[in-house]
Backbone bond lengths (Angstrom), bond angles and torsions (degrees), N, CA, C in turn:
res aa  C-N    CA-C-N  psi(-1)  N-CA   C-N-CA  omega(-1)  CA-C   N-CA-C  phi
1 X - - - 1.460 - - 1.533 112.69 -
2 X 1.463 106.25 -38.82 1.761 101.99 -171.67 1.764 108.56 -77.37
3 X 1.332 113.19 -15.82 1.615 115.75 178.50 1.510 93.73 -84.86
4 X 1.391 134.98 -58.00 1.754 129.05 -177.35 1.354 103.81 -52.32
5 X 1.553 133.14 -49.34 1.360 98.78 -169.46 1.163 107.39 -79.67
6 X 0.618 127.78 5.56 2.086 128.28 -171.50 2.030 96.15 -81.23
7 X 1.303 94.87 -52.56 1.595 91.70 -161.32 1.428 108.85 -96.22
8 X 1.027 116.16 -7.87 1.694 148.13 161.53 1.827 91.46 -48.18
9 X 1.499 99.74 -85.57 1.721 100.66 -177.75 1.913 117.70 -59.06
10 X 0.971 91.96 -43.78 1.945 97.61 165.64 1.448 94.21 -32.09
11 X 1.207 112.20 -81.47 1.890 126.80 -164.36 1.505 89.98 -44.85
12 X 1.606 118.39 -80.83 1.221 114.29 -144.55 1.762 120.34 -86.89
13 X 1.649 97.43 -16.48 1.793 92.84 170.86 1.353 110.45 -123.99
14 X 1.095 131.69 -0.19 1.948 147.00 172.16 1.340 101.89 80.52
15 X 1.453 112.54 18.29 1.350 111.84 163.74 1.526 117.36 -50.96
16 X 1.236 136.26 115.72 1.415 147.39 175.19 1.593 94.65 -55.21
17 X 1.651 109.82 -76.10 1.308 113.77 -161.92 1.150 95.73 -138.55
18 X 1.718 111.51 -168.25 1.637 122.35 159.99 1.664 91.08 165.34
19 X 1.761 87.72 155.76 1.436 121.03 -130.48 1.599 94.03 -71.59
20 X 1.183 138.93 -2.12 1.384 140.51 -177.32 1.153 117.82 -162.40
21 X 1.510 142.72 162.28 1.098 171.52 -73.87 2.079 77.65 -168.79
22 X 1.101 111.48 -86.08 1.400 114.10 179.91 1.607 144.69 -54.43
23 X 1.631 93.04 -6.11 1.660 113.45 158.45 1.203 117.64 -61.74
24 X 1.507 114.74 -27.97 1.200 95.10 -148.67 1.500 89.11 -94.65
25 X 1.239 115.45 21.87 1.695 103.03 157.34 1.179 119.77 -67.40
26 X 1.473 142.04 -23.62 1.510 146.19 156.50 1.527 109.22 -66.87
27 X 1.709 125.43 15.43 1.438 100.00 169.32 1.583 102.61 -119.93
28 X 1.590 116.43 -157.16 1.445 94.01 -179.34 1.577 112.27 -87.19
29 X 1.168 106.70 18.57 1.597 101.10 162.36 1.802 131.46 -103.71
30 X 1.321 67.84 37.21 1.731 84.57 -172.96 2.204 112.59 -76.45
31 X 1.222 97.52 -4.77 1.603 106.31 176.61 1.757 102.93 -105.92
32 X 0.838 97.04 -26.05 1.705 100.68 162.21 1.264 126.12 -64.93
33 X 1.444 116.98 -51.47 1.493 139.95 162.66 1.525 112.58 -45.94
34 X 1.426 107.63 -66.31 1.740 109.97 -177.24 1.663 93.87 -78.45
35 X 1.261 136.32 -55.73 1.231 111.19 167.21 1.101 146.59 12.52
36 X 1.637 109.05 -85.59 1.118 138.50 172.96 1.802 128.55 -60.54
37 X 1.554 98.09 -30.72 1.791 128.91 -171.15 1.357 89.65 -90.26
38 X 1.471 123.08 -31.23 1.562 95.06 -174.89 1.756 107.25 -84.77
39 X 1.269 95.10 -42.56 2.162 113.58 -174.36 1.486 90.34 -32.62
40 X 1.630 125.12 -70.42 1.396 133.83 -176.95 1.182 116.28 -58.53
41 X 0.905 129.51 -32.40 1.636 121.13 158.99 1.762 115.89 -57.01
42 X 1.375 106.49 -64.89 0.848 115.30 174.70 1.872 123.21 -46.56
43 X 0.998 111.27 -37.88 1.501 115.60 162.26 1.379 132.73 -78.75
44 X 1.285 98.57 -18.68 1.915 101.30 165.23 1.412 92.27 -99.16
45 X 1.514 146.47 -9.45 1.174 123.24 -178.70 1.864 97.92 -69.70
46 X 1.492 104.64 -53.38 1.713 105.93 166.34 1.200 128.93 -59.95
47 X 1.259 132.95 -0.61 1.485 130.19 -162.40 1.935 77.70 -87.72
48 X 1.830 93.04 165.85 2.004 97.77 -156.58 1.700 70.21 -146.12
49 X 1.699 111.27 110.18 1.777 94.58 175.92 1.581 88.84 -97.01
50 X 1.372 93.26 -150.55 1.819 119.29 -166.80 1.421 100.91 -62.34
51 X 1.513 109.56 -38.70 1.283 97.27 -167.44 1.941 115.61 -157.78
52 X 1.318 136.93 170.92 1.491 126.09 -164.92 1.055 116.40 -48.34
53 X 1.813 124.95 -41.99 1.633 127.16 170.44 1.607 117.63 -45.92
54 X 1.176 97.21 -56.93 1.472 94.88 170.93 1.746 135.56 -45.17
55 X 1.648 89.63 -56.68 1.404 98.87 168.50 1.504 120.24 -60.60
56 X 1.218 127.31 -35.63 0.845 123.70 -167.56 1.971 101.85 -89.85
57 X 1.298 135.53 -4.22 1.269 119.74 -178.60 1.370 84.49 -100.75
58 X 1.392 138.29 -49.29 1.705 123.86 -164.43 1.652 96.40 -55.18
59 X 1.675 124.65 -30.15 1.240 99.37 -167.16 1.184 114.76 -78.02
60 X 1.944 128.68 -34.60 1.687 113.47 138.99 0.929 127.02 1.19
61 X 1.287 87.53 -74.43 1.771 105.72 -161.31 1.613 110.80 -56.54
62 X 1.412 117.86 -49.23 1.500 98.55 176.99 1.597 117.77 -82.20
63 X 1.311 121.21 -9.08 1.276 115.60 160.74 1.635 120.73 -56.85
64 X 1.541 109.98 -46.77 1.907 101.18 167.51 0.847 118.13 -68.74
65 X 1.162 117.32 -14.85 2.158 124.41 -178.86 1.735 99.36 -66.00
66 X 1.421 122.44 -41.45 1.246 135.99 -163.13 1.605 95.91 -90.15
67 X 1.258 118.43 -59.34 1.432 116.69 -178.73 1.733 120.45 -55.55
68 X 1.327 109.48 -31.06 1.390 122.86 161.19 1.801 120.18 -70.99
69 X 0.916 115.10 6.72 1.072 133.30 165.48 1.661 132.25 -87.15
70 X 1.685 89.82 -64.21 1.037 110.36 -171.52 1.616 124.37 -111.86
71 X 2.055 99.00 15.16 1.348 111.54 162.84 1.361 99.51 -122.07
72 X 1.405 139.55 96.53 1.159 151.15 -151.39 1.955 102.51 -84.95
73 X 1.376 106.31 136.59 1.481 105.90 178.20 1.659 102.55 -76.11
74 X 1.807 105.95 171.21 1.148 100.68 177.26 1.595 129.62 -37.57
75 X 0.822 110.10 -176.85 1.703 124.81 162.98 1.171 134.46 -66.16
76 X 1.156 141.25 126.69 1.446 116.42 -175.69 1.398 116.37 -106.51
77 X 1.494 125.33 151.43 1.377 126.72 -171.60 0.963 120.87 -97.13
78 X 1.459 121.46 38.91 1.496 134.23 -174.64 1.637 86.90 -66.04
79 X 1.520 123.68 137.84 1.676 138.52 167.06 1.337 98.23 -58.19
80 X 1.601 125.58 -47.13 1.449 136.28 -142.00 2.075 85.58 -79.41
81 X 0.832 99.52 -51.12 1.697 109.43 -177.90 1.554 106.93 -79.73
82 X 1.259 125.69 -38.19 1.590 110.07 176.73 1.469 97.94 -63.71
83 X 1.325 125.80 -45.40 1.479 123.30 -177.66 1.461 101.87 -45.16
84 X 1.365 113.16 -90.35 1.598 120.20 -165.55 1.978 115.89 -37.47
85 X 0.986 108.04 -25.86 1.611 134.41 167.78 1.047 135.17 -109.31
86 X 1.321 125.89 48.94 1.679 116.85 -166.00 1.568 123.05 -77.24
87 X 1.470 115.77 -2.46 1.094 124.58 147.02 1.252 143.57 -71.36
88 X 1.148 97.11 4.44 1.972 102.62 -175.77 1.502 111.67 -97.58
89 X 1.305 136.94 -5.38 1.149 154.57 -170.28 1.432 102.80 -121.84
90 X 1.031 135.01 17.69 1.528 140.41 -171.77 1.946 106.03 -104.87
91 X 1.414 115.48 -52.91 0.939 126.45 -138.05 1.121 143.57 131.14
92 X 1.903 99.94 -54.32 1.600 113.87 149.90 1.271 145.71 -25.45
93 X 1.132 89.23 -46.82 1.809 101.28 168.47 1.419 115.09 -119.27
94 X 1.026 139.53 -25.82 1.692 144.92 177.54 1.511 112.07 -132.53
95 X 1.466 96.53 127.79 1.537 128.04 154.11 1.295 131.64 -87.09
96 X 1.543 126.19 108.70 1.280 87.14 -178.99 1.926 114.39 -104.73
97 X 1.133 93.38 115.09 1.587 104.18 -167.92 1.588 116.75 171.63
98 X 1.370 122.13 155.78 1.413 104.40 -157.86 1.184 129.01 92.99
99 X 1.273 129.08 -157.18 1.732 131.26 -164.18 1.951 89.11 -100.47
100 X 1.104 141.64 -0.50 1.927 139.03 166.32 1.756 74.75 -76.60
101 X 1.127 144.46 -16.00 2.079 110.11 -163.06 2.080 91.56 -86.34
102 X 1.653 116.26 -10.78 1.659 113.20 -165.04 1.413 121.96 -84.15
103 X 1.680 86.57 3.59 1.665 95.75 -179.61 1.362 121.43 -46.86
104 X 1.382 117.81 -54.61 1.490 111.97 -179.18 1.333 109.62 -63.54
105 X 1.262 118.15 -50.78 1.319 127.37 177.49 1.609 113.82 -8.74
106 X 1.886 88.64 -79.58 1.400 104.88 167.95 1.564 133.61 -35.07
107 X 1.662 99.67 -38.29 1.322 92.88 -175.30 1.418 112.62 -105.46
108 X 1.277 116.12 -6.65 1.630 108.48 170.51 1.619 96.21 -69.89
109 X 1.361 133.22 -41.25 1.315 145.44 -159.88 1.791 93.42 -57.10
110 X 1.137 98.89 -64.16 1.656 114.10 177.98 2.018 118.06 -28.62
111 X 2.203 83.06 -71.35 1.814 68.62 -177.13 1.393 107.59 -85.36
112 X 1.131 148.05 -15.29 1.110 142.24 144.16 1.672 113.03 -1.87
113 X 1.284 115.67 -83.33 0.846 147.79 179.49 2.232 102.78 -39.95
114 X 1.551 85.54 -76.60 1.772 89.68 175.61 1.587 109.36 -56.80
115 X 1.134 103.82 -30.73 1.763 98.90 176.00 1.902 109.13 -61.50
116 X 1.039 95.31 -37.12 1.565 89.34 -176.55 1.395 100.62 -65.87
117 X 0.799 106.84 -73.27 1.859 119.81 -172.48 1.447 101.84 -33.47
118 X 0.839 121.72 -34.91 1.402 113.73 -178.65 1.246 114.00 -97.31
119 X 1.028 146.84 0.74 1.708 135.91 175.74 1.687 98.91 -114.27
120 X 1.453 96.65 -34.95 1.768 99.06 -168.04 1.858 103.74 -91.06
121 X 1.420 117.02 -28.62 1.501 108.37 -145.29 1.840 99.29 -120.73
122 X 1.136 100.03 -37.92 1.648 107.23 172.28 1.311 107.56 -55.25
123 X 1.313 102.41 -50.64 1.857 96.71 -177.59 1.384 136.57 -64.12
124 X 1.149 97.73 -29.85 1.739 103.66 163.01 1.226 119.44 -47.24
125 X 1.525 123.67 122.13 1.705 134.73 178.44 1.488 92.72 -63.00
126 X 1.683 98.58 138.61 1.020 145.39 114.28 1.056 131.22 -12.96
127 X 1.583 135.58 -67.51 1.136 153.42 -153.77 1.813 106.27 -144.20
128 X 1.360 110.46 156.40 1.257 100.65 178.04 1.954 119.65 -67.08
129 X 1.767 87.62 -30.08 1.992 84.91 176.52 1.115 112.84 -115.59
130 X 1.314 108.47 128.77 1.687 136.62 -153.76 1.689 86.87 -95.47
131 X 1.092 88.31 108.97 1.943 100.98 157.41 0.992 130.36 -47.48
132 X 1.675 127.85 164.10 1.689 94.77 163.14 2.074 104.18 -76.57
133 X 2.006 102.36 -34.63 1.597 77.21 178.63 1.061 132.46 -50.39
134 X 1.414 122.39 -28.53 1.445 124.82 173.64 1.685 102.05 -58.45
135 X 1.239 136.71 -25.25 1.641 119.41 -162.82 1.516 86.95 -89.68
136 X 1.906 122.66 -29.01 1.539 112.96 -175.18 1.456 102.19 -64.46
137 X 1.265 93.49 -55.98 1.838 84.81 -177.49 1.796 119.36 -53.02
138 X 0.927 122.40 -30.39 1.405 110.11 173.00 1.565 114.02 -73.32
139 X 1.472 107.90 -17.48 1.572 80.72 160.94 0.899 131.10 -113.81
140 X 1.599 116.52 19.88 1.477 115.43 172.23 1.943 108.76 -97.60
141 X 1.649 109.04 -2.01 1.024 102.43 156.05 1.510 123.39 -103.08
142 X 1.640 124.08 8.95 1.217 121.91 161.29 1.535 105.50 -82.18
143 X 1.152 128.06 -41.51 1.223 118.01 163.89 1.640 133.09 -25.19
144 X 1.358 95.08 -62.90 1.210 119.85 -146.19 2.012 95.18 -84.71
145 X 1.511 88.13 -37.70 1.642 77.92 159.01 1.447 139.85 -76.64
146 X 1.460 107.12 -15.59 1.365 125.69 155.19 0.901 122.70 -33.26
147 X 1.556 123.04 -77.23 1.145 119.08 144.47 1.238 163.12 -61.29
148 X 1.298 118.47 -4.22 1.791 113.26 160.06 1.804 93.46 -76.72
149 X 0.901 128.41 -19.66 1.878 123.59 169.18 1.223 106.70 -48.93
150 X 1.155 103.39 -63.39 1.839 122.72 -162.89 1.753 96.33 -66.57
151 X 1.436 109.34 -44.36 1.689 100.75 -174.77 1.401 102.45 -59.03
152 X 1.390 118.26 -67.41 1.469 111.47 -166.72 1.382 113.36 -38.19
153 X 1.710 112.79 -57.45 1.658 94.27 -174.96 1.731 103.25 -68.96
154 X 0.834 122.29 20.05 1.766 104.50 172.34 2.053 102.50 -81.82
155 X 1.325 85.52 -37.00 1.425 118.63 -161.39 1.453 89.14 -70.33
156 X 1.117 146.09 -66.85 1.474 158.55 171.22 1.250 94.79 -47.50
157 X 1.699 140.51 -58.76 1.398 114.86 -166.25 1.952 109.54 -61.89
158 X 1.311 97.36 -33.08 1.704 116.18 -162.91 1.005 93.63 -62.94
159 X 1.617 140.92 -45.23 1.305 111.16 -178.28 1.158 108.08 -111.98
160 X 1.417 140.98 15.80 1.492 120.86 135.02 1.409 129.76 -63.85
161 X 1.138 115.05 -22.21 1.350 111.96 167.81 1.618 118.52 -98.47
162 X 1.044 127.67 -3.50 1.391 137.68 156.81 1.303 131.04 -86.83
163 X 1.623 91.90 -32.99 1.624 105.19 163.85 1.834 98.27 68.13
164 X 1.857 111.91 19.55 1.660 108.76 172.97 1.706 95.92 -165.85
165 X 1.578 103.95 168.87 1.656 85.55 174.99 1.462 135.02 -108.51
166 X 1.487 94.55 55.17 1.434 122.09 152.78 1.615 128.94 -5.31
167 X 0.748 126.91 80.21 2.008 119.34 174.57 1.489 93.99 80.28
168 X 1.479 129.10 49.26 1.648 116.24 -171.36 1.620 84.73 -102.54
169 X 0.927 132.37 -32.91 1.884 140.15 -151.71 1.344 103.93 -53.23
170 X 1.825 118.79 -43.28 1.727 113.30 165.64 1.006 118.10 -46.29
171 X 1.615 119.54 -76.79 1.385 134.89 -168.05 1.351 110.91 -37.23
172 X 1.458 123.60 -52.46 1.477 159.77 -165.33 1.419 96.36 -62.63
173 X 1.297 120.82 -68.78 1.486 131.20 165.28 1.558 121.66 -42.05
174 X 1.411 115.60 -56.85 1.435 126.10 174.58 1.740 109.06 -46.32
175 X 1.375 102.63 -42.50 1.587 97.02 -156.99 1.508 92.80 -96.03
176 X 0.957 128.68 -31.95 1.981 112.82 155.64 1.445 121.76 -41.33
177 X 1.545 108.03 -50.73 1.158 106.41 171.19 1.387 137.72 -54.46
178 X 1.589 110.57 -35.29 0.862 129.42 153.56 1.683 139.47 -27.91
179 X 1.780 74.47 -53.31 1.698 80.27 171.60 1.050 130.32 -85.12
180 X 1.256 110.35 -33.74 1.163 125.96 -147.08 2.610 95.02 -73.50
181 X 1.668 79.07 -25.72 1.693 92.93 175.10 1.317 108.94 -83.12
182 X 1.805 127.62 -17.22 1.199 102.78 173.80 1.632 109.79 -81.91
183 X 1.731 117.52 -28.49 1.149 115.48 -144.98 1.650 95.11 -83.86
184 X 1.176 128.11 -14.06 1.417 125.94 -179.52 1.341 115.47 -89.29
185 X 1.664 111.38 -29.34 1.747 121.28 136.07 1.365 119.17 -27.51
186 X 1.322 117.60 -64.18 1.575 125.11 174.93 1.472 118.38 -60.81
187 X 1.337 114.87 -36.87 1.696 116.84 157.66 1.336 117.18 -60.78
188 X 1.239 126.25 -1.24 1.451 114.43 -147.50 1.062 148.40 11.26
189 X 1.335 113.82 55.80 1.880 148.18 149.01 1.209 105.11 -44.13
190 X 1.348 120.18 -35.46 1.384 113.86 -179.94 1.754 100.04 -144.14
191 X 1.349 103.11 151.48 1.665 109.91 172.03 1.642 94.59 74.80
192 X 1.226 146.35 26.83 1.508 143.94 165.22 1.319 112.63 -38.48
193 X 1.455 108.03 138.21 1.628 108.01 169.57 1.866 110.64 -85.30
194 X 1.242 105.48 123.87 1.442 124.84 -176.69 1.758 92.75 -67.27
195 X 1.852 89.47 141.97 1.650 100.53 -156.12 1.760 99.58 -77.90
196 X 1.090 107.86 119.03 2.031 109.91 -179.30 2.023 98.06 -81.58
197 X 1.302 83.58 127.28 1.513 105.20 179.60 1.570 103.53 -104.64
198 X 1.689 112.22 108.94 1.653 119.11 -159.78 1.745 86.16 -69.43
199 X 0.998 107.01 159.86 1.468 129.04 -179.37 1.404 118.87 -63.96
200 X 1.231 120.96 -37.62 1.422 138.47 159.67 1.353 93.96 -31.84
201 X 1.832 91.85 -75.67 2.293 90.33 -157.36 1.796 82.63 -47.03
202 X 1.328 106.49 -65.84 1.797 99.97 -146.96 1.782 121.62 -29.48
């Protein structure tokens, strides 16, 4: 999602860049953006883990996925987009005040959230005998939660010291990626446990 809307607005508004992952809800890839934020919500709201903790943080979790969607961050001051829109910076269409200020909220809440699950909750067996893929997969989801940790506070230093969300679109990018590699880890798309044939059949 964070590479389509990027080249999505390139194509369709000649937007070069812009400063976050969540701007580009003011371009025309703004149904792509909530699109995508709701589907993932919506699928960790259904995902059913091992046990109530689980269920109950993916269902968080896809609730900020949805709320990050559909509580849009500020505006962005791309010229190329104030042009094509000169109403969106007016008032007319955006306030800023109200439930649009929970955006971050939402989304620190979010990987927060997937960060746990993944260093603390993914790793827990399954089964009483832990594979070795099962030991790869636990560390490609300690990893991977490592980093959406490390992004957010990058993301938190960047705009405390910018005081806007300035250069957030890496960090922002990294820690999607992130997940998106642990959670298909957790499908086992990748790192699969090879099928054990009990000795009997053999």
């Amino acid at each position: 999602m964070p590479f389509i809307v990027k080249i999505g607005a390139y194509v369709f508004d000649k937007v070069p860049s812009n400063t976050s992952i969540s701007a580009y809800y003011y371009t025309s890839m703004r149904d792509v953006f909530v699109g995508t934020l709701v589907a993932t919500g919506v699928f960790l709201f259904c995902y059913r883990g091992p046990d109530k903790q689980d269920n109950w943080l993916t269902n968080i979790a896809g609730l900020c996925a949805i709320g990050i969607a559909l509580l849009p961050t500020d505006p962005t001051y791309h010229p190329l987009i104030q042009a094509k829109f000169p109403n969106l910076f007016t008032g007319e269409c955006y306030t800023n005040h109200g439930p649009l200020g929970y955006h971050f909220v939402f989304a620190a809440a979010f990987f927060l959230i997937i960060s746990y699950l993944a260093i603390f909750r993914f790793t827990k067996p399954s089964q009483t005998k832990i594979t070795e893929r099962k030991r790869s997969r636990n560390k490609v989801y300690v990893i991977c939660g490592i980093i959406m940790a490390l992004s957010l506070v990058a993301i938190a230093v960047i705009k405390l010291v910018s005081k806007a969300e300035e250069r957030i679109y890496l960090p922002e990018t990294v820690a999607l990626v992130a997940f998106g590699i642990a959670w298909l880890t957790k499908g086992q798309a990748f790192l699969k446990d090879k099928d054990i044939i009990p000795a009997s059949a053999a």
